[in-house]
mmCIF file of the C-alpha atoms, coordinates in Angstrom:
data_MODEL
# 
_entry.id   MODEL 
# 
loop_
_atom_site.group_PDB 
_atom_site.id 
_atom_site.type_symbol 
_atom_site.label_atom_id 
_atom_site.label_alt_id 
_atom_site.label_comp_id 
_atom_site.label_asym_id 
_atom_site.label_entity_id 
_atom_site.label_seq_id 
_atom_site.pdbx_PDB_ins_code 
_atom_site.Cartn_x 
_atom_site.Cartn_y 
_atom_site.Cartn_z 
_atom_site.occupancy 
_atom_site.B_iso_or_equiv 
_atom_site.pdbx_formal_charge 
_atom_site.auth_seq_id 
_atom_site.auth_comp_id 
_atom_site.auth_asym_id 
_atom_site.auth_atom_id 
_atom_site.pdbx_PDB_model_num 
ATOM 1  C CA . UNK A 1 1  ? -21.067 -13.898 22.950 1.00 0.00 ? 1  UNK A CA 1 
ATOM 2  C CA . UNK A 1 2  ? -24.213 -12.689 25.337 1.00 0.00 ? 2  UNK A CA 1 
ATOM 3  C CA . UNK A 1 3  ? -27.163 -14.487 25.621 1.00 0.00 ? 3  UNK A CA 1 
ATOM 4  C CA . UNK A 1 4  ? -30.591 -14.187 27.132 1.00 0.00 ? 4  UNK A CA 1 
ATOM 5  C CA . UNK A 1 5  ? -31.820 -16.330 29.921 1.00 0.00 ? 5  UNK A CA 1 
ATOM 6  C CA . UNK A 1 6  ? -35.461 -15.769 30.068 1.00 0.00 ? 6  UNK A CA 1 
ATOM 7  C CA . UNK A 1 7  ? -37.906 -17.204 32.302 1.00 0.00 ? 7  UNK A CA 1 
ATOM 8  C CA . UNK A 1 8  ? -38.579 -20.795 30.986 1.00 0.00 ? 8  UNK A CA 1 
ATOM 9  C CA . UNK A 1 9  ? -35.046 -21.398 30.866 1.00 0.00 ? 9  UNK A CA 1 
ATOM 10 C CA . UNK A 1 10 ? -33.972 -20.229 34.086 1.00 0.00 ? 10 UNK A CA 1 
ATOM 11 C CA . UNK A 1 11 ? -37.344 -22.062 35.457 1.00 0.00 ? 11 UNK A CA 1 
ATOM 12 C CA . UNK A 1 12 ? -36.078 -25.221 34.257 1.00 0.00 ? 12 UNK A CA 1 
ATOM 13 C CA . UNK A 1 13 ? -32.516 -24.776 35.695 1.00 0.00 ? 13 UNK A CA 1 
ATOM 14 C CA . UNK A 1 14 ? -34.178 -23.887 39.439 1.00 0.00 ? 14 UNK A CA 1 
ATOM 15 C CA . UNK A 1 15 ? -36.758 -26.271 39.326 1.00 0.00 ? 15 UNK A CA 1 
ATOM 16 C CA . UNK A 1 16 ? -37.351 -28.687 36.680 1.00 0.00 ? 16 UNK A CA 1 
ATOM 17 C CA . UNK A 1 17 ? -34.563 -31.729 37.458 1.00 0.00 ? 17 UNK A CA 1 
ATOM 18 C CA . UNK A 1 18 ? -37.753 -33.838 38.198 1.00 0.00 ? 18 UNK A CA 1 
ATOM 19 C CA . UNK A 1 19 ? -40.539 -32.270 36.223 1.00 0.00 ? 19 UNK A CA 1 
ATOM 20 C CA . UNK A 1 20 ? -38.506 -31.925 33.057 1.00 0.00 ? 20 UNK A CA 1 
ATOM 21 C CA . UNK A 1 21 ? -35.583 -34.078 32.797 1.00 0.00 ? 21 UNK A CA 1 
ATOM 22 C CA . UNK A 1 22 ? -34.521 -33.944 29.255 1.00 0.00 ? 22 UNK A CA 1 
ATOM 23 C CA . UNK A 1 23 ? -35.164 -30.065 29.075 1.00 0.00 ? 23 UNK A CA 1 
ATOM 24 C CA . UNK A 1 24 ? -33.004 -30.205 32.685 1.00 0.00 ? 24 UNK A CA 1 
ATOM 25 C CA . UNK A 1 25 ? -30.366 -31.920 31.228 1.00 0.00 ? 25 UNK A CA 1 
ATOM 26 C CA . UNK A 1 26 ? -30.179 -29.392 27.669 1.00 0.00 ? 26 UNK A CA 1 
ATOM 27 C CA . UNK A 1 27 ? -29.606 -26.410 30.492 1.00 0.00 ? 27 UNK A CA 1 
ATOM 28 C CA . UNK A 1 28 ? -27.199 -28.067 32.640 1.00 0.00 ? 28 UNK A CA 1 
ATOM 29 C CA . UNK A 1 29 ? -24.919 -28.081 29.805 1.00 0.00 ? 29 UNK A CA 1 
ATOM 30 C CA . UNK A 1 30 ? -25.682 -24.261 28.783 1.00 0.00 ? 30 UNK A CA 1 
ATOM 31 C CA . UNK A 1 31 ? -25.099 -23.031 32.303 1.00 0.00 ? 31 UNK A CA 1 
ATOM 32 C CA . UNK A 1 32 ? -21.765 -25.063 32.475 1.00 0.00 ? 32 UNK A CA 1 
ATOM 33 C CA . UNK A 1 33 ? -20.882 -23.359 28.997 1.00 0.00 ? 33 UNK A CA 1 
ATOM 34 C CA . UNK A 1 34 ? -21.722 -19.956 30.990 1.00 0.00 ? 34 UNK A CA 1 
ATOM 35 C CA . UNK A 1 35 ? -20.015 -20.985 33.953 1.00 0.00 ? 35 UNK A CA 1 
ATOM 36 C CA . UNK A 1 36 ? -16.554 -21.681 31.757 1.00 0.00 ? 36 UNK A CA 1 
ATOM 37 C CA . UNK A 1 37 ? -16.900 -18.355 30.819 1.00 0.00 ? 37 UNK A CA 1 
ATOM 38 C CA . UNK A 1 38 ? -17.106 -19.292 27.022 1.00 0.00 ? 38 UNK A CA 1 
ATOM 39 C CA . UNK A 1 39 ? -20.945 -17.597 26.953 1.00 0.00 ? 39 UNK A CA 1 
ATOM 40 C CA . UNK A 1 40 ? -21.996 -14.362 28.752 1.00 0.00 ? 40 UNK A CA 1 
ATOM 41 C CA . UNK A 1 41 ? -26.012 -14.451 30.355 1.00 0.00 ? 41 UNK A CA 1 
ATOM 42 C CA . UNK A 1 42 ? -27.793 -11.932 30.809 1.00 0.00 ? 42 UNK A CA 1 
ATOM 43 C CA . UNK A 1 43 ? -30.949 -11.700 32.982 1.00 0.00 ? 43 UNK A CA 1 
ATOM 44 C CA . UNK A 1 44 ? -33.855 -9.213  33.110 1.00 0.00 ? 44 UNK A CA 1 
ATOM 45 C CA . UNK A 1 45 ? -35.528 -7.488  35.851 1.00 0.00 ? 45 UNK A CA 1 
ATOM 46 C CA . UNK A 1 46 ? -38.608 -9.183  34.339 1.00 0.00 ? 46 UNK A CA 1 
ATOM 47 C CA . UNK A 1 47 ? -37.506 -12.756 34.454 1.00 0.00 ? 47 UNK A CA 1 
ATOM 48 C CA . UNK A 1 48 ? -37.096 -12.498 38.063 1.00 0.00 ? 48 UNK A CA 1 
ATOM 49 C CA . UNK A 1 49 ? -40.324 -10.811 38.910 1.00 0.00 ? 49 UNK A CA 1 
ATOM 50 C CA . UNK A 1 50 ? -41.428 -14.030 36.669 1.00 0.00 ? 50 UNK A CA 1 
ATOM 51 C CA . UNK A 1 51 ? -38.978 -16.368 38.792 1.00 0.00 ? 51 UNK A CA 1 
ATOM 52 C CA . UNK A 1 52 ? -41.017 -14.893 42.250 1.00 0.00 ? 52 UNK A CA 1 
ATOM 53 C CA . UNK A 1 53 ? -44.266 -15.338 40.587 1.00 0.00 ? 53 UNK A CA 1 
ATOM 54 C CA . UNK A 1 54 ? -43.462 -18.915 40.198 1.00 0.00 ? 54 UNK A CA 1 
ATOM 55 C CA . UNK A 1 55 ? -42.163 -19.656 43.294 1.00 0.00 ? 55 UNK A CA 1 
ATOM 56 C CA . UNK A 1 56 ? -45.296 -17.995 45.096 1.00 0.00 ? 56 UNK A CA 1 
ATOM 57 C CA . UNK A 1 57 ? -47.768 -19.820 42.808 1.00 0.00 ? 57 UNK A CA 1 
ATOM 58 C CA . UNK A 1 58 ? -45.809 -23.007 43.785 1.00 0.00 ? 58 UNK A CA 1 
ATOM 59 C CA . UNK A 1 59 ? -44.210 -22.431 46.879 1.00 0.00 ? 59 UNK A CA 1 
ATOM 60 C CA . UNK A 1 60 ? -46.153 -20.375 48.834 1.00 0.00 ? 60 UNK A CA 1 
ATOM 61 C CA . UNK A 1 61 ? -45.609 -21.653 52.759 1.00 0.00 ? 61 UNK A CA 1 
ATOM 62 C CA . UNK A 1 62 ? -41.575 -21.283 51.489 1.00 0.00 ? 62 UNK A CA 1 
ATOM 63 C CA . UNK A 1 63 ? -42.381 -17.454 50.616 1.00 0.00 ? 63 UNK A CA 1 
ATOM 64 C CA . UNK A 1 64 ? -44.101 -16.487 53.936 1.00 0.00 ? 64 UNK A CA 1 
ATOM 65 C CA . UNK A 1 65 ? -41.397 -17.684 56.236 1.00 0.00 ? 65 UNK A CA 1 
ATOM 66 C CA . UNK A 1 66 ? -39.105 -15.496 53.954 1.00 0.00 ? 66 UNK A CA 1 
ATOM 67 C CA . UNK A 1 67 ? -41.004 -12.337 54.206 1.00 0.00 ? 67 UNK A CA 1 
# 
């Protein structure tokens, strides 16, 4: 089976283990279930343009040393 990963999911697995820990602990458990191979993720183009956005509204002294 293929799912979806968009952006507030894959926000919360990057960066939410403080911010949102019950939400943090719900995606733990789906990216193990990905990572045992018994689900399939799929991730757009647009939820990592979304991803960047974040990190440069959030991070952005991080984002200059990388470019």
């Amino acid at each position: 089976m293929k799912i979806y990963l968009d952006t507030s999911v894959t926000n919360v697995w990057l960066f939410g283990r403080d911010k949102e820990a019950e939400r943090f602990e719900q995606t733990v458990r789906l990216f193990d279930t990905i990572n045992a191979g018994r689900l399939e993720a799929i991730v757009s183009l647009y939820t990592v343009q979304e991803v960047f956005a974040y990190c440069a509204d959030n991070f952005p002294t991080e984002l200059v040393a990388i470019a």
